[in-house]
C-alpha positions as CSV (number, residue, x, y, z in Angstrom):
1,X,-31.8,-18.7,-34.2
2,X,-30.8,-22.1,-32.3
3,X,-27.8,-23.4,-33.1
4,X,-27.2,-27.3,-31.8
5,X,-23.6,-29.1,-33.2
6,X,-24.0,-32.7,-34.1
7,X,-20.7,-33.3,-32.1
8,X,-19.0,-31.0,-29.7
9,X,-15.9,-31.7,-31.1
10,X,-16.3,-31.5,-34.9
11,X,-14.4,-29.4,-36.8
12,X,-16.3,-28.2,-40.0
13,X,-13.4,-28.4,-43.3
14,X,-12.7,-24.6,-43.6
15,X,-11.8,-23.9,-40.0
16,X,-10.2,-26.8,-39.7
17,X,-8.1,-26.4,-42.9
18,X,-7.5,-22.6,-41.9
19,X,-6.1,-23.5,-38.4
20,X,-3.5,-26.2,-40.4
21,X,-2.2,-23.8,-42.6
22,X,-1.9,-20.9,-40.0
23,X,0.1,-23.9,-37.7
24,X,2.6,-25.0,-40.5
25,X,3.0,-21.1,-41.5
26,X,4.3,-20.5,-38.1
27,X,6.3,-23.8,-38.4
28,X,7.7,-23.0,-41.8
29,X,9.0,-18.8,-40.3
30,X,10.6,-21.0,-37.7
31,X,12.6,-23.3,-39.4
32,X,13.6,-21.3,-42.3
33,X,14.8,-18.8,-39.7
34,X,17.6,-20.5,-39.3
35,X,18.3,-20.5,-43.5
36,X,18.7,-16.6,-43.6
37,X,14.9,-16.6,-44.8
38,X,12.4,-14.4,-43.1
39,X,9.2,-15.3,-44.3
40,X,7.5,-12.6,-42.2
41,X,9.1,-9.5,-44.6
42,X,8.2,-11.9,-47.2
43,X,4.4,-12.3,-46.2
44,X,3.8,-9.8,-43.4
45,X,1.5,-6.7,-44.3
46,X,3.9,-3.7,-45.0
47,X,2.5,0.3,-45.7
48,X,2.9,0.5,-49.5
49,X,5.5,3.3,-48.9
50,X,7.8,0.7,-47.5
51,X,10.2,-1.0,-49.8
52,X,9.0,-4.5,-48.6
53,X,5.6,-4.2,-49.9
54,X,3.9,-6.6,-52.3
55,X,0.1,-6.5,-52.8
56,X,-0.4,-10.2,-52.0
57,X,0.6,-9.1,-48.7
58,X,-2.8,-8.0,-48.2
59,X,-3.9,-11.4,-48.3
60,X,-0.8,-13.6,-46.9
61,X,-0.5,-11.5,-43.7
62,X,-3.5,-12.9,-42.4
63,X,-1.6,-16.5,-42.0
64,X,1.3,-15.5,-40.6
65,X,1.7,-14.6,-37.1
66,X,4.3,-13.3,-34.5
67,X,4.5,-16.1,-32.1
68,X,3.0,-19.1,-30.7
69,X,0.8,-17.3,-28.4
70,X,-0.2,-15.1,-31.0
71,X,-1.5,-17.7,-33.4
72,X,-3.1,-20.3,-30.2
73,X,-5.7,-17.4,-28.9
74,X,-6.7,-16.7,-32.6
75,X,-7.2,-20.2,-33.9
76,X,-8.9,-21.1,-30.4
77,X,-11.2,-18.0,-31.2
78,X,-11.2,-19.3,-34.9
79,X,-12.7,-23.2,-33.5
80,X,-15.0,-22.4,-30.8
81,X,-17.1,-19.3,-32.7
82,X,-16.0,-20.0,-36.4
83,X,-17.0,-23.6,-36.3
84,X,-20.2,-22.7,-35.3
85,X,-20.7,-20.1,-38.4
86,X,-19.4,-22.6,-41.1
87,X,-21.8,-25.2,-39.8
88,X,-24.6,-22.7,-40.2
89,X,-23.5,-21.2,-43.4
90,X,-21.7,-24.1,-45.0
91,X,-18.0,-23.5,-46.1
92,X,-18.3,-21.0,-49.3
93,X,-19.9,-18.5,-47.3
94,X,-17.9,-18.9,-44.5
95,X,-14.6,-19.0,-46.5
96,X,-15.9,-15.7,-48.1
97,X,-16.9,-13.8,-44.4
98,X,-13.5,-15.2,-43.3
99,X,-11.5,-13.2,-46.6
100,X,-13.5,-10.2,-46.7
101,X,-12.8,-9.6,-42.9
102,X,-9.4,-10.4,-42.8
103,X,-8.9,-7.8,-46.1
104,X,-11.4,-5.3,-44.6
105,X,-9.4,-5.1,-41.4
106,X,-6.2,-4.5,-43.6
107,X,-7.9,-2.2,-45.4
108,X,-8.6,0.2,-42.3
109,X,-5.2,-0.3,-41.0
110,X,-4.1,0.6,-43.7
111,X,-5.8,3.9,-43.9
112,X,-5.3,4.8,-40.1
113,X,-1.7,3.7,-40.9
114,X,-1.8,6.4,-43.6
115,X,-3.5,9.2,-41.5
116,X,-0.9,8.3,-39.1
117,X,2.5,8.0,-41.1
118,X,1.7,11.1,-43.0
119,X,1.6,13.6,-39.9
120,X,4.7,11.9,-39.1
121,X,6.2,12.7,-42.4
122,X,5.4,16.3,-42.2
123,X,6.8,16.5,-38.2
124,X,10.0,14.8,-40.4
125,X,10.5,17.6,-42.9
126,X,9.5,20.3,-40.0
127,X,12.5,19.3,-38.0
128,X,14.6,19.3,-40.5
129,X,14.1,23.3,-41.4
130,X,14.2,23.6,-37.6
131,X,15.8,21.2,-35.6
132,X,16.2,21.0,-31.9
133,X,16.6,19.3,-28.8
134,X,13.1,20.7,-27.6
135,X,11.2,19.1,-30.8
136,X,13.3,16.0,-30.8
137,X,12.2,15.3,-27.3
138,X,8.4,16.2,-28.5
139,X,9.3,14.2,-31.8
140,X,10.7,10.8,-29.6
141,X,7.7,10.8,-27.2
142,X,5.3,11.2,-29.7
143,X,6.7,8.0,-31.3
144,X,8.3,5.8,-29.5
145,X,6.8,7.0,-26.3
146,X,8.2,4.7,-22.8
147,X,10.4,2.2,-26.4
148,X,13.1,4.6,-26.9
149,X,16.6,3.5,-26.1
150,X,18.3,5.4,-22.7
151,X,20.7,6.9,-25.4
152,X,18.9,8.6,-26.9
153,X,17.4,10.4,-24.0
154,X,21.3,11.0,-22.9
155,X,21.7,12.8,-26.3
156,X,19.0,14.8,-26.5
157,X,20.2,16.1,-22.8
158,X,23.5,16.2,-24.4
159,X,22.2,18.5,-26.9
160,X,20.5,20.5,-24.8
161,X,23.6,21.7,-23.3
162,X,25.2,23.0,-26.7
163,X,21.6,23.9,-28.7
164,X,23.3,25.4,-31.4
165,X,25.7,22.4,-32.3
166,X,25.5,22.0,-35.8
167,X,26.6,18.3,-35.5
168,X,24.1,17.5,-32.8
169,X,21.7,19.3,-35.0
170,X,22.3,16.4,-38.0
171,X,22.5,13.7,-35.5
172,X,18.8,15.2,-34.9
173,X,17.6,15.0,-38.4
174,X,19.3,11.7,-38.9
175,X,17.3,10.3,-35.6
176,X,14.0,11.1,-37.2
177,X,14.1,10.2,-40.2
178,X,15.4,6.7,-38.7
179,X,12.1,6.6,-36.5
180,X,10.0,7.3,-39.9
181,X,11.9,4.8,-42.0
182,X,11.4,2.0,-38.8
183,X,7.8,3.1,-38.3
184,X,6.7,2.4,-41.8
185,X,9.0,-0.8,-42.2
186,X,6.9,-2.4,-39.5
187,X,5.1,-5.6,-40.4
188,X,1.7,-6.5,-39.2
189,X,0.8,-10.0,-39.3
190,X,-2.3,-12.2,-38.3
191,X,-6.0,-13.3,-38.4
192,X,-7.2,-11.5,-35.2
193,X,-8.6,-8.9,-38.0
194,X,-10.8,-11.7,-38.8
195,X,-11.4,-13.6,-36.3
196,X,-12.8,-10.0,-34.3
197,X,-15.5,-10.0,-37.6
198,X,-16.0,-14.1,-36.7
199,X,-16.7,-12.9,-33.2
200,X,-18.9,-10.2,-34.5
201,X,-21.3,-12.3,-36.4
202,X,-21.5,-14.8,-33.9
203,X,-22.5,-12.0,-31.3
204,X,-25.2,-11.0,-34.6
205,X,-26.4,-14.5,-35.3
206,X,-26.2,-16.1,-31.5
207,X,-27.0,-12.3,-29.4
208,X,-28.0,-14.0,-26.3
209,X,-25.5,-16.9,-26.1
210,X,-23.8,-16.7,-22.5
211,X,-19.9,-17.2,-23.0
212,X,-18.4,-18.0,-19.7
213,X,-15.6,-14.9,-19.6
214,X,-11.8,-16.6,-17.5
215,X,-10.8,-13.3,-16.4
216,X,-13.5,-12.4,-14.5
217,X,-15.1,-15.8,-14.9
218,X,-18.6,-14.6,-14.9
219,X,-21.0,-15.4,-17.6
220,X,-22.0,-12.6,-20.0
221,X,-24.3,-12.6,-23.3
222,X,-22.5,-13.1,-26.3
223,X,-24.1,-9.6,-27.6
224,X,-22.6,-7.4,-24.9
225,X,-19.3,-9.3,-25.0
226,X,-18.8,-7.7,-28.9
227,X,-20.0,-4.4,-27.6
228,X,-17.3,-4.5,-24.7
229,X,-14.8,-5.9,-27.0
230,X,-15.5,-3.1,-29.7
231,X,-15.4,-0.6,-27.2
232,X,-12.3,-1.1,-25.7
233,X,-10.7,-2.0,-29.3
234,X,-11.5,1.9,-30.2
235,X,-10.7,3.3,-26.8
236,X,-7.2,1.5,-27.3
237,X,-6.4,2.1,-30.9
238,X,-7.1,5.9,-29.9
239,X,-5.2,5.8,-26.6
240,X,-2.3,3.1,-27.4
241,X,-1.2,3.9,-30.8
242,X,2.4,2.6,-30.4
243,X,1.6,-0.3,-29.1
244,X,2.7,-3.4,-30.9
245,X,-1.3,-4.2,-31.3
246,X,-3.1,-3.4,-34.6
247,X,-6.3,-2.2,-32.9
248,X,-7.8,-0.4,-35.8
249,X,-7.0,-4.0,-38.0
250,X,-9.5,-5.8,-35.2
251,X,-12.2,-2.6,-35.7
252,X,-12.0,-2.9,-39.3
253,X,-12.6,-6.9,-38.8
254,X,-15.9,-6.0,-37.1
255,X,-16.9,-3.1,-39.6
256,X,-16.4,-4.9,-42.6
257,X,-18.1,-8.0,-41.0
258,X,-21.3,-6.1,-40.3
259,X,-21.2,-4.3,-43.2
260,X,-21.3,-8.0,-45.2
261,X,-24.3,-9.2,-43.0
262,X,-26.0,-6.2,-43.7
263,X,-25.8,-7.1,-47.8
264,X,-26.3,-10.8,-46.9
265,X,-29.1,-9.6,-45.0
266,X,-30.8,-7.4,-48.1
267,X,-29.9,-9.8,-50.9
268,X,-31.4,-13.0,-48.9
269,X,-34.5,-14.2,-47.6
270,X,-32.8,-15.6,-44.3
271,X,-30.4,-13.2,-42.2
272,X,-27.2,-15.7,-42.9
């Protein structure tokens, strides 16, 4: 499949409309900041055992985004790969890719989120039949890893000293249940879930299309740059759990992209 653009810099309606809302979303958590209103608990994705969720969330995270950094790499991913896919698919189809991604890659963070927060939950209620400084200090690393504030490293040494404090042993129980409530209270916001499934089917649709990499800048085909990607998305979202990166979100982009080319591929004639 050849793909040639009638002009290099033509935005096709759906990208371009997607890339203006995600802009004045970021504008609008800006200046209503200032109001008292924080659009990002409103909009950003919760775990449904947090008090701030809302199902729309599922849908209104994907246009909200941390920072201007944040939202300028995905919308530059968005133009230069989903431009290409709308013009080849026309804007229904891509408009649907672009949903079903962004809610598929919710939908596995979700899950891992789940796997996750529930072995948390029963390290929580361990602790509290047995607390001590030994198992805070497992519990702390285990979730905050290099985040957690020098004081609480000074009380756990503090602790150490007087194990069978009864006080330092409710301080204990106190801290951990703090980390749980924090851990699931944490919003995730953004489209990289599907802009990874955009850059996905373009690496489907255009596999031997040489994208010119900045860091190294060498060229590479666009196949083995969504193999690379892919890989290092799992490696990470195994390795870097606490990190402030959804990487199983960007995975579940990719899955649930290639599942939908699959179906588009079995209920069509032609693969897109």
């Amino acid at each position: 499949m050849q793909y040639r653009p009638t002009s290099p810099y033509s935005i096709p309606p759906v990208v371009k409309n997607l890339i203006m809302i995600n802009i004045l979303m970021l504008v609008a958590t800006w200046a209503l900041k200032s109001t008292g209103i924080d659009l990002t608990e409103k909009l950003g994705l919760y775990f449904p055992g947090s008090p701030h969720f809302r199902p729309y969330q599922l849908v209104t995270h994907i246009f909200m985004h941390a920072s201007f950094g944040h939202l300028f790499f995905n919308m530059f991913a968005l133009y230069m790969f989903g431009k290409v896919l709308e013009m080849v698919w026309g804007p229904k189809r891509f408009l649907i890719y672009f949903l079903v991604t962004g809610l598929g890659a919710a939908t596995l963070h979700l899950f891992v989120n789940y796997l996750e927060l529930s072995h948390v939950a029963r390290t929580v209620d361990a602790f509290a039949n047995t607390p001590s400084p030994e198992l805070l200090a497992s519990f702390v690393k285990a979730n905050l890893g290099g985040q957690a504030a020098p004081w609480v490293h000074d009380f756990i040494n503090k602790w150490s000293e007087t194990p069978g404090n009864p006080a330092y042993a409710q301080q204990g129980i106190d801290m951990v249940q703090q980390i749980y409530n924090e851990k699931i209270n944490i919003p995730t916001v953004g489209a990289s879930g599907a802009v990874f499934g955009i850059l996905l089917a373009f690496g489907v649709l255009f596999p031997n299309t040489e994208l010119m990499l900045l860091f190294p800048p060498v060229p590479i085909k666009a196949k083995y740059f969504v193999i690379a990607y892919g890989l290092i998305e799992l490696y990470l979202g195994f390795t870097q759990s606490n990190s402030d990166v959804a990487h199983f979100a960007h995975l579940g982009g990719m899955l649930f992209g290639y599942l939908l080319l699959r179906y588009w591929n079995y209920s069509s004639k032609n693969f897109y």
